[in-house]
C-alpha positions as CSV (number, residue, x, y, z in Angstrom):
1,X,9.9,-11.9,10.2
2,X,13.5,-10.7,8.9
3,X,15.8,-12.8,7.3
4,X,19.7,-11.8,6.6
5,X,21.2,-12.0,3.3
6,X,24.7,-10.8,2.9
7,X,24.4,-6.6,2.8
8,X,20.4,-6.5,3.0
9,X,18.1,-8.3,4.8
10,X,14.0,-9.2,3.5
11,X,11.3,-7.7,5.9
12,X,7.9,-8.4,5.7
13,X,5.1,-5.7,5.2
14,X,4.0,-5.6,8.5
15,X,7.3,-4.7,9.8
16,X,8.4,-2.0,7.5
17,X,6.1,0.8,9.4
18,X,8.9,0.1,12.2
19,X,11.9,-0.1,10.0
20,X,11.5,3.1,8.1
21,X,10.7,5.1,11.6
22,X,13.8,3.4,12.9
23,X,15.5,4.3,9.9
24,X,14.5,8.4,9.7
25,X,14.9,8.5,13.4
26,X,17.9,6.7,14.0
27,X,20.1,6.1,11.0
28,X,21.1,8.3,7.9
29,X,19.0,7.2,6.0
30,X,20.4,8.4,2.8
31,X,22.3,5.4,2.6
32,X,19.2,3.1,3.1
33,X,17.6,1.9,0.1
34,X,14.3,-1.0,-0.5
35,X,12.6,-2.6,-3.1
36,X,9.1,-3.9,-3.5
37,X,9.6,-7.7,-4.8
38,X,12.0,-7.2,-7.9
39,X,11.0,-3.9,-9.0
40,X,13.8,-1.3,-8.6
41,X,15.4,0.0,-5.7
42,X,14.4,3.4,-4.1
43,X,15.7,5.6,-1.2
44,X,13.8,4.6,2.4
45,X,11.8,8.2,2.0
46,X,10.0,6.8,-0.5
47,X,8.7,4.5,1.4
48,X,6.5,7.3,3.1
49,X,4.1,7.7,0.4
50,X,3.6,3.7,0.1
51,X,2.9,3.1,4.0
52,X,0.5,6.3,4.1
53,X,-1.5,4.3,1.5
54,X,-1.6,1.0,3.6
55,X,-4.7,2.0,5.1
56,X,-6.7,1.4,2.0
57,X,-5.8,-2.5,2.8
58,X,-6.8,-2.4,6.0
59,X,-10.2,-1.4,4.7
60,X,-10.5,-4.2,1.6
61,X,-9.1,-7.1,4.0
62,X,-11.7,-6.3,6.1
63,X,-14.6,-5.8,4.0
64,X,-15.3,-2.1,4.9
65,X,-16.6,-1.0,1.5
66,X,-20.1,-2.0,0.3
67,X,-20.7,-1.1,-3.1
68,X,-24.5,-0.5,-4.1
69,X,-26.0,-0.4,-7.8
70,X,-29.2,1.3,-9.2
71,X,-30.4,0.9,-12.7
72,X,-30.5,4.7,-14.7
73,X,-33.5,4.4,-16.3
74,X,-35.3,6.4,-19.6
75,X,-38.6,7.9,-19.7
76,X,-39.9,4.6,-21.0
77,X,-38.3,2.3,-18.0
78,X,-35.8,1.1,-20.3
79,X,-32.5,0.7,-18.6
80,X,-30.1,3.0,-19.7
81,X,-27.0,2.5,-18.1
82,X,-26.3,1.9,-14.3
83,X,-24.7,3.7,-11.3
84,X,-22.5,2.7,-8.6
């Protein structure tokens, strides 16, 4: 979804992948600039690091991680702390 607003226009995540390689291969895009919601503005290379990152979303929406505890026991089967 993209929605126009004067000089800028409001992207959603799942499009930005599209928009910065549009950007970077079509476009100088040292005059492009995005923000996150209403933090600062940052140059469209910037955005690089944040979509190489997106796959760790990709694995939380979809449950990939299982997490698994065990109790760290003494030598007299108290419970001394526990790992993960």
């Amino acid at each position: 979804m993209l929605e126009a607003e004067a000089d800028r226009f409001v992207l959603k995540e799942d499009g930005m992948r599209d928009f910065f390689d549009f950007c970077r291969d079509h476009m100088d895009a040292a005059g492009v600039s995005f923000r996150m919601d209403k933090e600062e503005w940052s140059p469209i290379a910037a955005a690089a690091d944040i979509l190489d990152s997106q796959w760790i979303d990709e694995v939380i929406a979809n449950g990939l991680v299982t997490c698994h505890a065990q109790l760290i026991l003494t030598g007299d089967e108290e419970v001394f702390a526990y790992e993960c």
